[in-house]
C-alpha positions in Angstrom: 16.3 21.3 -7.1 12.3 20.2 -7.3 13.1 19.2 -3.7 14.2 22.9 -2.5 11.5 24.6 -4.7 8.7 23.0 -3.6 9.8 22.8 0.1 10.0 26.3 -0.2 6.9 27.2 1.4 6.2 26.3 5.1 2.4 24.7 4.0 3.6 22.7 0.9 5.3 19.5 2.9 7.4 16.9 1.3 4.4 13.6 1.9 5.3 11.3 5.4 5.4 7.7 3.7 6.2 5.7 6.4 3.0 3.6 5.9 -0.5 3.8 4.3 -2.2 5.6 7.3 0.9 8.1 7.5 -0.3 9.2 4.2 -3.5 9.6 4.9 -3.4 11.4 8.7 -0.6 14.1 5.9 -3.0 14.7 3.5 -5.7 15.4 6.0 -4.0 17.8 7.9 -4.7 21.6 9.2 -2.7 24.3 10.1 -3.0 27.2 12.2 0.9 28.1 11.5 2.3 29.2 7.7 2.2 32.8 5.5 -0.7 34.6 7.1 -1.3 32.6 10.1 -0.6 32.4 13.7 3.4 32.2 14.8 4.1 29.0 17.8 5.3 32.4 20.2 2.1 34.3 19.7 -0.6 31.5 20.1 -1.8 31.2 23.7 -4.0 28.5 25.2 -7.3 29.8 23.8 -6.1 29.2 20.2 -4.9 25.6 21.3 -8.2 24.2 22.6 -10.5 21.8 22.0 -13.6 24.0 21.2 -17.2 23.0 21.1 -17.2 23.9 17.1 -14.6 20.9 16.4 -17.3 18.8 16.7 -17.1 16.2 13.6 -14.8 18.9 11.7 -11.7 18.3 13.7 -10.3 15.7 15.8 -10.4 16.7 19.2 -7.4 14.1 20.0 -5.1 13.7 16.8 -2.1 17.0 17.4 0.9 16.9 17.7 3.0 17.1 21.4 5.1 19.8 22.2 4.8 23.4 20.9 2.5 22.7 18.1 0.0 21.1 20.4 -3.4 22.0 19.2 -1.7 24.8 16.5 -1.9 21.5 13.8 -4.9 19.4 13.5 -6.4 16.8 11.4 -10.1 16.7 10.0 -12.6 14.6 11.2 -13.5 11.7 9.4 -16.9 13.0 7.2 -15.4 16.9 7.3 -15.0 18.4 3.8 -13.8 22.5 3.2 -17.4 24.1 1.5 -16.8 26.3 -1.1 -15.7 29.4 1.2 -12.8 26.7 2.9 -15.2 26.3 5.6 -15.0 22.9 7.4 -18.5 21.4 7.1 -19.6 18.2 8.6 -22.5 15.7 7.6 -26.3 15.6 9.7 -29.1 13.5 8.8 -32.7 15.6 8.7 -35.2 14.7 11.5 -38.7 15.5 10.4 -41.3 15.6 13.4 -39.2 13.1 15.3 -38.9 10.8 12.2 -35.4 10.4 10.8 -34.5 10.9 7.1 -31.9 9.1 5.4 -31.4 13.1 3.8 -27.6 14.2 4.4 -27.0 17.9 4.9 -23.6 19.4 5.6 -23.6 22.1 8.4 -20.8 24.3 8.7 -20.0 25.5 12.5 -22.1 28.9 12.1 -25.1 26.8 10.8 -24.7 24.3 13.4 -25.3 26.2 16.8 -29.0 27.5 15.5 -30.0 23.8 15.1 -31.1 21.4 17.7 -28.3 18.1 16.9 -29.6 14.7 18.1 -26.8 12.2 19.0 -26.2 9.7 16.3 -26.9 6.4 19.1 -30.1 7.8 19.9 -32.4 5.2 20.2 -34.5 4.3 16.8 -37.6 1.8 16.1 -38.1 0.3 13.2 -40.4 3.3 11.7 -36.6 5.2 12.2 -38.8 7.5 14.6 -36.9 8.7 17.4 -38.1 6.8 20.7 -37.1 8.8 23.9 -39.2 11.8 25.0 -35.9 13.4 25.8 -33.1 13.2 23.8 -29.4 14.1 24.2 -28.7 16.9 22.3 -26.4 19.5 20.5 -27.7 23.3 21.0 -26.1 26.6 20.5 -22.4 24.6 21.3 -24.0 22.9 24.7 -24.8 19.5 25.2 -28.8 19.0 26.7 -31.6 17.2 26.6 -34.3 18.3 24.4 -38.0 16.9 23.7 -38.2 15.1 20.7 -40.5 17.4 18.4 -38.0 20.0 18.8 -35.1 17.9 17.2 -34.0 19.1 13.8 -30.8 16.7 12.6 -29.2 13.6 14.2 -25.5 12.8 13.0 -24.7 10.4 10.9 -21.9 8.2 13.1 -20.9 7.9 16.6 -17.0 8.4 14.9 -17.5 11.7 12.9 -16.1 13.4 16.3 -12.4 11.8 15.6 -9.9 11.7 12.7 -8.6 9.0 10.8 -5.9 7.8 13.1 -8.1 8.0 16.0 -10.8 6.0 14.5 -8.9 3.2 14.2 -8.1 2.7 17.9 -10.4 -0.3 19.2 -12.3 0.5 22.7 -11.6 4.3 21.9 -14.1 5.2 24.4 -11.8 3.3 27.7 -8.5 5.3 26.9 -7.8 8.4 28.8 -7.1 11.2 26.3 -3.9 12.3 26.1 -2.7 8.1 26.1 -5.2 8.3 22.8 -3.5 11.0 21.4 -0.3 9.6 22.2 -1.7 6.2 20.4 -2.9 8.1 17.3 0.5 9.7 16.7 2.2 7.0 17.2 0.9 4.4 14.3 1.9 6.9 11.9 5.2 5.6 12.8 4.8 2.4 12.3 7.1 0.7 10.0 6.0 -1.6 7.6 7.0 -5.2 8.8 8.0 -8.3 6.2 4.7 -10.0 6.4 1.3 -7.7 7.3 -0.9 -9.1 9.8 -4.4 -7.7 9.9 -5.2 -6.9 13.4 -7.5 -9.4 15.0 -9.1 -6.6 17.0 -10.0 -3.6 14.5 -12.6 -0.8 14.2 -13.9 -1.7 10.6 -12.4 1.5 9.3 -9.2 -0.8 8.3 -10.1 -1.3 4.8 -11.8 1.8 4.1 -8.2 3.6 4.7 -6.0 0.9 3.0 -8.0 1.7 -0.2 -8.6 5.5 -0.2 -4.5 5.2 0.5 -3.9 4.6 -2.9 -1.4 1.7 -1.3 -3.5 -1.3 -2.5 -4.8 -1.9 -6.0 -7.9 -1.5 -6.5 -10.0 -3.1 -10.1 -11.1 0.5 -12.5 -13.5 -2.1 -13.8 -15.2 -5.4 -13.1 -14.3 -8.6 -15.0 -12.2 -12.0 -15.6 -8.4 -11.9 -14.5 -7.1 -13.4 -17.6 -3.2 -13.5 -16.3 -1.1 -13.2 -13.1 2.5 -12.7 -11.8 3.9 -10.9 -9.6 4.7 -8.0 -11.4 1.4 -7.4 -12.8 -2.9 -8.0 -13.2 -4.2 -8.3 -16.5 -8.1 -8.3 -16.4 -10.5 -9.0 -19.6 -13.3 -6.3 -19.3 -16.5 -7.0 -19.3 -18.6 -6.3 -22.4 -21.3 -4.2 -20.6 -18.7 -1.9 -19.4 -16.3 -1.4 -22.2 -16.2 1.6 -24.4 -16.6 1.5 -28.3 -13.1 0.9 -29.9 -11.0 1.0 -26.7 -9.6 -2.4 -26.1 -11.8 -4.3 -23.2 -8.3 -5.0 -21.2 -7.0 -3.7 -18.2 -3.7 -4.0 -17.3 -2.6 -3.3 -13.3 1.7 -3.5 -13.5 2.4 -3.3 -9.2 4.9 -1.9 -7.8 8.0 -3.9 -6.8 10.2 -3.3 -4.1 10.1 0.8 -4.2 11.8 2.8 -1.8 9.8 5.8 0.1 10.1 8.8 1.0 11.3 7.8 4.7 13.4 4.6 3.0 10.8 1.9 4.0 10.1 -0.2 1.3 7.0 -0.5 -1.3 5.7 -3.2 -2.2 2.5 -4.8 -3.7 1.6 -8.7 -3.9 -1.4 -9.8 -6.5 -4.2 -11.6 -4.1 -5.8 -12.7 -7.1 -5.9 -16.3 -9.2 -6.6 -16.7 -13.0 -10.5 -17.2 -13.5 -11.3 -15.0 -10.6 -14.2 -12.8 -11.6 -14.0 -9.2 -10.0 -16.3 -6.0 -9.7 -15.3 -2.8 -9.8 -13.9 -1.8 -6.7 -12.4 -5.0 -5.2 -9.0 -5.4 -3.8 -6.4 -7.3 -6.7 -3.3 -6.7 -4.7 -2.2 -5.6 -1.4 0.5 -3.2 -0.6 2.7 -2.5 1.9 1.1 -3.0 5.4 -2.1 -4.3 3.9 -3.1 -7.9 4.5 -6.1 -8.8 2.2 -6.8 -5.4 1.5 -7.1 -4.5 5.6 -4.8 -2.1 7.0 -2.1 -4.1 9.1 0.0 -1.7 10.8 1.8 -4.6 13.6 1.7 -8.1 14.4 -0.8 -9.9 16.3 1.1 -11.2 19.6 0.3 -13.1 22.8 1.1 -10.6 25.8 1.2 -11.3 29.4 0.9 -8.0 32.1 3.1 -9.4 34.7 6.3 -8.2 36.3 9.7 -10.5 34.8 13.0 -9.9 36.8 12.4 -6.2 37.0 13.3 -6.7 32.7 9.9 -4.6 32.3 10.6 -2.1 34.8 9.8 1.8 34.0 8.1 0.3 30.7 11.1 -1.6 29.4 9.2 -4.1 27.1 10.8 -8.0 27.0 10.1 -9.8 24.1 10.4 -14.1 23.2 12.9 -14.9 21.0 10.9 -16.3 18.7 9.5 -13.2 17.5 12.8 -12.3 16.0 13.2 -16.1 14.2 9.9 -15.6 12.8 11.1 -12.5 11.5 7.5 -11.0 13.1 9.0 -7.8 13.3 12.0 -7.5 10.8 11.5 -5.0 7.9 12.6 -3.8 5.0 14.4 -0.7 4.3 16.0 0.2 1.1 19.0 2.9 0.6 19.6 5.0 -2.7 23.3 5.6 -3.3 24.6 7.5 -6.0 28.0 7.8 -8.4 28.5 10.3 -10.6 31.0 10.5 -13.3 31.8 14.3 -14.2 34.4 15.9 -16.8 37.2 17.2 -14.7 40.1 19.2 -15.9 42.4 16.7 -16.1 40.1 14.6 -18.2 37.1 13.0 -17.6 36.1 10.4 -14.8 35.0 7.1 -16.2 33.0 3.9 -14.5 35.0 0.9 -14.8 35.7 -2.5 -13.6 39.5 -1.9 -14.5 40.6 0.0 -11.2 44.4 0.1 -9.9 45.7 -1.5 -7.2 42.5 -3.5 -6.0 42.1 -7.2 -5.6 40.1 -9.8 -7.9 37.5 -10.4 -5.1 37.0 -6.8 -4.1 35.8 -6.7 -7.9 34.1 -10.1 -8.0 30.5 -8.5 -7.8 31.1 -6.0 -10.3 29.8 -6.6 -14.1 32.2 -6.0 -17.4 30.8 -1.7 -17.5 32.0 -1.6 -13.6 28.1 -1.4 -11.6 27.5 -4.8 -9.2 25.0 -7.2 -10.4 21.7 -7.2 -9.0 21.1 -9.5 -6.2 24.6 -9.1 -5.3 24.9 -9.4 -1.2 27.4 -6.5 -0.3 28.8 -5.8 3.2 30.0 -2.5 4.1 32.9 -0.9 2.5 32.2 -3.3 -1.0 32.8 -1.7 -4.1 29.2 -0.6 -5.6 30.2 1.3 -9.1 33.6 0.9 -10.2 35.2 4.8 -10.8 38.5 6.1 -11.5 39.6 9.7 -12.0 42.8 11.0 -13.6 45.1 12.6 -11.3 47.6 15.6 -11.7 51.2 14.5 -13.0 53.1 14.6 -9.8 57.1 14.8 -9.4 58.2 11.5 -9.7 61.7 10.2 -7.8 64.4 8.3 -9.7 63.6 5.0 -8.8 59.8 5.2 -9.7 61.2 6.4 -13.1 63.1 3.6 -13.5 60.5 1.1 -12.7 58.3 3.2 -14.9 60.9 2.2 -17.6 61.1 -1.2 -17.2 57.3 -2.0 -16.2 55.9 0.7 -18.8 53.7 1.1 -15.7 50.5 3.9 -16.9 48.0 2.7 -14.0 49.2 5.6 -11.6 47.6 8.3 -13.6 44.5 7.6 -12.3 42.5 7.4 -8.6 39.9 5.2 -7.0 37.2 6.7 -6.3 34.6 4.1 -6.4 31.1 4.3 -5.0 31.6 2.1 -1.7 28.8 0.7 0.8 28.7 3.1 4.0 30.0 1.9 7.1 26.9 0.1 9.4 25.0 -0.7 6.0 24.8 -4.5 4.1 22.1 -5.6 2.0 21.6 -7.1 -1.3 21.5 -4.9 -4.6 17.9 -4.8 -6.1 18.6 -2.0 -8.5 20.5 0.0 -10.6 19.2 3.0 -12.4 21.7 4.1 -15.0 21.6 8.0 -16.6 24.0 9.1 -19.6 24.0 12.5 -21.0 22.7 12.2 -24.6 25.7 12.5 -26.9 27.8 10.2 -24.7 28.0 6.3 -25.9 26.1 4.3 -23.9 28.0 1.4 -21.6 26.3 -2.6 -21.8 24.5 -1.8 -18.5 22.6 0.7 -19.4 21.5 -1.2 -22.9 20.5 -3.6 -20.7 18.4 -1.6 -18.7 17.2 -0.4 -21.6 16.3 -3.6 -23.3 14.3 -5.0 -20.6 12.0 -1.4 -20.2 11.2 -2.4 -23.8 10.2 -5.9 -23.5 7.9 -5.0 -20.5 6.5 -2.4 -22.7 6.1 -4.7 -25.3 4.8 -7.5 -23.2 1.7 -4.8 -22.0 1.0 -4.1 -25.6 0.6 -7.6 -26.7 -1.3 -8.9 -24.0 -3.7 -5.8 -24.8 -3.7 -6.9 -28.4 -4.0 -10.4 -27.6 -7.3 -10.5 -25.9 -8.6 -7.7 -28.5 -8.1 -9.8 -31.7 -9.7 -12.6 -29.5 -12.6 -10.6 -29.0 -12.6 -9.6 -32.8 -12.2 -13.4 -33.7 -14.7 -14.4 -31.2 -17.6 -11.9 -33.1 -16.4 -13.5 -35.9 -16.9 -17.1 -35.1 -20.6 -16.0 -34.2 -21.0 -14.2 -37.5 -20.2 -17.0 -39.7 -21.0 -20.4 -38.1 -24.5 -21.5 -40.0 -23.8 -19.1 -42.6 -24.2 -20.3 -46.1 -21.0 -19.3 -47.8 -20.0 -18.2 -51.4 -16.2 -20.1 -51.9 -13.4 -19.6 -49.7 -9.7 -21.3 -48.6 -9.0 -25.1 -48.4 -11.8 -25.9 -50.6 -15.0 -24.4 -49.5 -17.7 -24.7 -51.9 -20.7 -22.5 -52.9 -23.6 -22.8 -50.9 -22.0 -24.9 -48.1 -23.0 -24.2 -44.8 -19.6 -23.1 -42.5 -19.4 -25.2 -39.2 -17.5 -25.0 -36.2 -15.1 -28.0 -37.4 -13.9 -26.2 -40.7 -13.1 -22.6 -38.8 -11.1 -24.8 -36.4 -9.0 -26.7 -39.1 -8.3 -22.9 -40.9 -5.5 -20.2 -39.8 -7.7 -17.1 -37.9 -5.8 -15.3 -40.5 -7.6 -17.1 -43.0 -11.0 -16.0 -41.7 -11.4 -13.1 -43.8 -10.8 -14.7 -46.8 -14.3 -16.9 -46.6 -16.9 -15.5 -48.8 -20.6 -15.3 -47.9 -24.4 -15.3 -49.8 -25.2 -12.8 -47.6 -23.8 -9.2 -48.5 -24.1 -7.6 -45.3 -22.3 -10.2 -43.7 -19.8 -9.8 -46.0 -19.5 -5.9 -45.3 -19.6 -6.7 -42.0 -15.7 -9.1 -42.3 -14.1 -6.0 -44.0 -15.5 -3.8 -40.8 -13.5 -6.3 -38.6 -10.3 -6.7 -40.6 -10.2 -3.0 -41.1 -10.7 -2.3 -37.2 -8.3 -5.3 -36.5 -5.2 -4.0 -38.9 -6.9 -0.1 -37.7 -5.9 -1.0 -34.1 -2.4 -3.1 -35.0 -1.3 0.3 -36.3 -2.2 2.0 -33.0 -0.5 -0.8 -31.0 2.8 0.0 -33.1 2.8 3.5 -33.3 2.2 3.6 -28.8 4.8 1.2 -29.0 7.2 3.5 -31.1 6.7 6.6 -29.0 7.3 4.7 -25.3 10.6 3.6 -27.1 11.9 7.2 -28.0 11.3 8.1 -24.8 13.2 5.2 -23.4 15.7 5.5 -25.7 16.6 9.0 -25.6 19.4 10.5 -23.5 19.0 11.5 -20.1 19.3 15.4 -19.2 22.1 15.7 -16.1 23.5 18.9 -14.0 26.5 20.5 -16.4 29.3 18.9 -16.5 27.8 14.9 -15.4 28.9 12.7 -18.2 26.9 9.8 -16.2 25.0 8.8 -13.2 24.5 5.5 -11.8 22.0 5.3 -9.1 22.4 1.6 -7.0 19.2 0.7 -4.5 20.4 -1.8 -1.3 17.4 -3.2 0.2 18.7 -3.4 3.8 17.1 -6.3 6.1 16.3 -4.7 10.3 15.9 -7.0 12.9 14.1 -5.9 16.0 17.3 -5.4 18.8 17.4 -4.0 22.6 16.3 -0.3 22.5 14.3 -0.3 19.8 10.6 1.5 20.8 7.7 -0.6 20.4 4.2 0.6 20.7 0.3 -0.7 20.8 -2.3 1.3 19.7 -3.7 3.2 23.1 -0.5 4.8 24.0 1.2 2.2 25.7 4.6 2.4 24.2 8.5 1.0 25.5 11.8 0.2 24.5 12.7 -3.7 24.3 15.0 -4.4 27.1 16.1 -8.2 26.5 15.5 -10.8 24.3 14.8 -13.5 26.2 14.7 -17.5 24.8 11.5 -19.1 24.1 12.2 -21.7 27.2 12.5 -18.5 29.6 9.1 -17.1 28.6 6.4 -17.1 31.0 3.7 -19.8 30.0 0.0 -20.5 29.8 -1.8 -23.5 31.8 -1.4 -25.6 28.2 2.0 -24.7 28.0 1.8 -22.1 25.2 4.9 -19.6 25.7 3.6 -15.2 25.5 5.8 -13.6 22.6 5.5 -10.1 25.0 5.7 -9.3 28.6 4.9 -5.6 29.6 4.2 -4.2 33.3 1.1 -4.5 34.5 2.4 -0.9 36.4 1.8 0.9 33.0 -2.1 0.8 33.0 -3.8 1.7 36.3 -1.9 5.4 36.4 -2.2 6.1 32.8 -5.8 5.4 32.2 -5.9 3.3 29.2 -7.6 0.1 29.7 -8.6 -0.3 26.2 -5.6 -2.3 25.7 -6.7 -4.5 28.1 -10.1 -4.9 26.6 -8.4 -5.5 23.0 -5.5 -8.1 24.7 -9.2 -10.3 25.9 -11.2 -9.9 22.8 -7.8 -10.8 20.5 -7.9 -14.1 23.0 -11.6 -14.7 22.3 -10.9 -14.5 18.6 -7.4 -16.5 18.5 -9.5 -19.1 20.4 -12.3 -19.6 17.8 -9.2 -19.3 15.0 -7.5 -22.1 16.7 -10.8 -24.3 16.8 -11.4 -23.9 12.9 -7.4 -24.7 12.1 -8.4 -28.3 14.4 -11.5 -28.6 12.2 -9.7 -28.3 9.3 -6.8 -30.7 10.6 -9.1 -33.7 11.0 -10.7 -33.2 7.8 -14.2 -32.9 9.3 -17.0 -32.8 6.6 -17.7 -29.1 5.3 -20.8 -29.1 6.9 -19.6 -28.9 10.5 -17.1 -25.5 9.3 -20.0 -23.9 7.6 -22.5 -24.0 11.0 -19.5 -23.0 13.2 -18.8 -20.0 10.6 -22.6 -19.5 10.8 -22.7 -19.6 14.6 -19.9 -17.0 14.7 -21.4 -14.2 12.2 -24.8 -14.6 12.1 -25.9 -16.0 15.8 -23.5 -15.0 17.8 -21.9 -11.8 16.5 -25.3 -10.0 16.0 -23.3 -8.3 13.1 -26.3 -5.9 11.3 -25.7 -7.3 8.0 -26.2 -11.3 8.1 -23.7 -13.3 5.8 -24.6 -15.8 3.5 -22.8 -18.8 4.1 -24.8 -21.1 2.3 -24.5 -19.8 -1.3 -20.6 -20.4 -1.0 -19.2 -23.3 -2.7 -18.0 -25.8 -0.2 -14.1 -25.0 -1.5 -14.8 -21.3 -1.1 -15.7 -22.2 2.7 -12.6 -24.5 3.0 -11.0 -21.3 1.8 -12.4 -19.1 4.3 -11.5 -21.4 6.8 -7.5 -21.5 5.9 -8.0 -17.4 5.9 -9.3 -17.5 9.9 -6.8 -20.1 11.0 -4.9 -17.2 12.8 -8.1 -15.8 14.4 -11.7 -14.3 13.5 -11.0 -10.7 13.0 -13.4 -8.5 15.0 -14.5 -5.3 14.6 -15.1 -2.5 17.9 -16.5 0.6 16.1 -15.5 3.8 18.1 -18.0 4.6 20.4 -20.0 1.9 18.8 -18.6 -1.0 20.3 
């Protein structure tokens, strides 16, 4: 019912959640269609356009094809709405030729009476603009102006393109419409088993895995104090705690989720006990996130050359191997329901006791009638156990008889289980049970129940925990040197309290030591007060998230109990699936062909892909052969560091390769530091860029 009230209007969408970028590209989206705007009949070409205003507000290249070409659009990457809904988009101020680092947002009516300098014009070190003529924006054309007369300079060679778009390496050698075609088509990615952070990126990878909301991100900086897979505790620091709120942070990730488009959601904690954070860093990835990098595919080995006419009209052939490795297998999970209602002839009930079905057909089901989790199920499996009481039907002679003899009541009721759909096997991950308050509750749901509790519980004290450790820790430095006035296991008047004795005593005890000095004194009932002040809270949250647990669930009229089951079903790429890269070069797999089949390198090394080299010269996109060399280049120097770290070579050697790469060689602007990591921490690095160096082609930037 939410569903159909909120999908009611044409402008309020129910969210694409394929993967993180998906989520983004939605969010960011304009229309030109809905309540009180154009109709797909009525717009003509004019209205579709690419128009000389779009500039850094909306992405000439993300629309959909087909009739909404150009009618739905997406928003740059630095556009905002101004407070009039206005798209604006950002300039730096030039003064006399001098750049500003001053940021002004220009809407399009603003924007043709000022002169616009590119944002790669050419800059000394003064940030002084250094051509007499520059190539400039002016009343919507493009010309070259003398420098005096400049007024702003954009801020980024990609503000022109949208989200999707900017993260298409070598941008600037596609054709177009293969870019648009690229742009659509990674919001259709599906997330695989294992991310894989492209080796070849843009450096806008990260910036959209976090604003997705998909990975976790720390509120606050500080020491992870416990880890497991289902959550992130992290002890605050002092600096930026509040008074009186407990300095803990507790991050509970999601586990194995399903989506609005069935893929799966799931996050994985990247970080170790002892780690210390800042706000803002990455503590666990989520689904198509690799180290906090968006990781939409796989990184493969691909070969352009014709195979048996297998590749023909962009048929794509793929190794074997890709499909043991389960490179490309993902995860999607199904939500199936049962629902137990009050019928005329008596209610429905969920039951492991159902007639005329064998032992093993029930073998998966618990005592209450709903299969285990973990249970593997193949189609047509019994789910949720149901029966349902049937009309009394004319019965002949002989089945009264029996009837008679056998005392046989089973026939008065149906099956009419919850079954796995034909096509569908998986393994059961989860079982969400409702029940109408007022009706007794079966084990399973108890259960349930029970373990929402504990984790509640298990928050509460780990909150609690490291707050009565802080408490205890003020303490400690309140009375150590302290002369006291009597306390527990014999202290006398006028001792001095040591480390040794507070050891030996119960933290309990703590409060019962006396002191000379008064204010001291006054300041121990502060802390046990606070300490049994905040015990109370803890209880009382506690009490409240368990009436809400606890309480009945509200159901449709006449639903007695609902029993929702989640299969998480495992794909394997197959022949006809449709495969894609990120410049438009998309096909359907025609054969899976064995590793020893594969087309091979001068060392031997089998290619995972072979696509036509037929597909690029016609269709204009040779950025994929730019990012197919560069991904070479960096595989290479990943493969070097893996046989550095085989033979065990001394640290030294690793850390001037890593510094040849970043800071000789890849001229990157901001120079990295090698030498103030810890020669583990470089090891470390090392393991991370077996695979490859990951390299970044800004848009237009490269």
């Amino acid at each position: 019912a939410i569903k159909e009230f909120f999908g009611s209007s044409q402008l309020s969408q129910f969210m694409d959640q394929n993967n993180p970028l998906s989520e983004v590209t939605h969010k960011r989206r304009v229309s030109a269609l809905g309540p009180g705007g154009l109709t797909r009949e009525r717009a003509g070409f004019e209205v579709r356009d690419v128009h000389p205003t779009h500039y850094g507000r909306v992405c000439p290249i993300e629309t959909p094809e087909g009739p909404n070409i150009g009618l739905i659009n997406s928003l740059a990457v630095y556009a905002r709405t101004n407070a009039y809904g206005f798209l604006e988009t950002p300039c730096r101020r030039v003064v006399d030729g001098q750049v500003t680092n001053e940021v002004e947002y220009l809407s399009a009516i603003e924007d043709g009476r000022y002169v616009i300098a590119q944002a790669n014009a050419r800059l000394d070190e003064n940030n002084c603009l250094v051509d007499d003529l520059v190539s400039c924006r002016f009343q919507n054309e493009f010309t070259l102006m003398p420098r005096a007369r400049v007024n702003f300079m954009d801020v980024s060679p990609r503000q022109v393109v949208s989200v999707a778009a900017s993260l298409i390496p070598f941008l600037e050698h596609d054709d177009a419409n293969r870019a648009l075609m690229g742009s659509n088509m990674q919001r259709q990615a599906v997330p695989t088993l294992r991310a894989d952070k492209p080796l070849v990126g843009t450096g806008m990878e990260r910036t959209v895995a976090i604003d997705s909301g998909v990975a976790v991100k720390a509120r606050r900086g500080g020491v992870v104090d416990k880890v497991d897979a289902s959550r992130v505790v992290v002890r605050v620091n002092d600096e930026e705690t509040e008074a009186g709120e407990p300095g803990v942070d507790i991050y509970n990730l999601i586990k194995y989720v399903r989506s609005n488009q069935n893929t799966c959601i799931n996050q994985r904690p990247l970080v170790k006990p002892g780690d210390v954070i800042m706000r803002g860093d990455v503590l666990a990835d989520g689904p198509s996130t690799d180290l906090g990098e968006l990781a939409l595919g796989q990184n493969c080995l691909v070969a352009f050359m014709p195979w048996n006419g297998y590749n023909f009209e962009d048929s794509i052939l793929i190794s074997q191997r890709l499909v043991q490795e389960d490179r490309f297998t993902t995860i999607h999970i199904e939500e199936l329901t049962c629902v137990a209602r009050d019928t005329k002839l008596g209610s429905e009930e969920i039951t492991a006791d159902i007639p005329n079905v064998s032992e093993a057909a029930l073998a998966k089901l618990d005592p209450s009638g709903i299969a285990f989790i973990g249970a593997e199920v193949k189609a047509g499996d019994i789910l949720v156990g149901k029966v349902t009481p049937k009309g009394e039907t004319q019965l002949t002679p002989e089945e009264k008889l029996l009837r008679a003899i056998f005392g046989e009541k089973a026939s008065d009721v149906k099956d009419t289980s919850l079954r796995v759909p034909p096509g569908m096997d998986g393994h059961v991950i989860d079982v969400h049970v409702f029940t109408r308050d007022g009706v007794e509750k079966d084990e399973r749901a108890l259960a349930t129940e029970k373990a929402e509790l504990a984790a509640v519980r298990k928050d509460l004290n780990d909150q609690l925990r490291i707050l009565e450790d802080d408490t205890y820790e003020r303490m400690r430095r309140l009375l150590i040197g302290k002369p006291a006035d009597g306390g527990p296991k014999g202290l006398r008047k006028g001792g001095v309290i040591e480390q040794a004795y507070l050891d030996e005593l119960v933290r309990e005890k703590w409060f019962e030591i006396r002191l000379q000095d008064e204010e001291a004194n006054r300041s121990l009932e502060r802390m046990a007060e606070q300490l049994r002040l905040q015990r109370e809270a803890f209880d009382q949250r506690f009490e409240e998230k368990r009436r809400k647990i606890t309480a009945g669930d509200d159901l449709a009229p006449g639903v007695l109990k609902m029993v929702k089951v989640f299969l998480a079903v495992k794909r394997r790429i197959q022949p006809g699936d449709k495969m894609a890269g990120r410049h438009g070069n998309k096909g359907v797999i025609s054969q899976i062909v064995p590793v020893e089949d594969m087309p091979y390198m001068a060392d031997g090394t089998p290619v995972d892909i072979v696509l036509n080299p037929l597909g690029v010269p016609s269709r204009m996109n040779i950025g994929q052969v730019l990012e197919t060399h560069l991904g070479f280049a960096a595989k290479g120097l990943g493969l070097k560091i893996g046989r550095m770290l085989d033979v065990q070579r001394n640290t030294q050697e690793l850390r001037e390769f890593l510094d040849q790469i970043y800071n000789q060689v890849g001229g990157g602007r901001e120079k990295i530091a090698l030498n103030d990591l810890s020669d583990a921490e470089v090891l470390e690095l090392g393991r991370n860029l077996r695979g490859g160096v990951p390299m970044a082609t800004p848009v237009f930037d490269g």
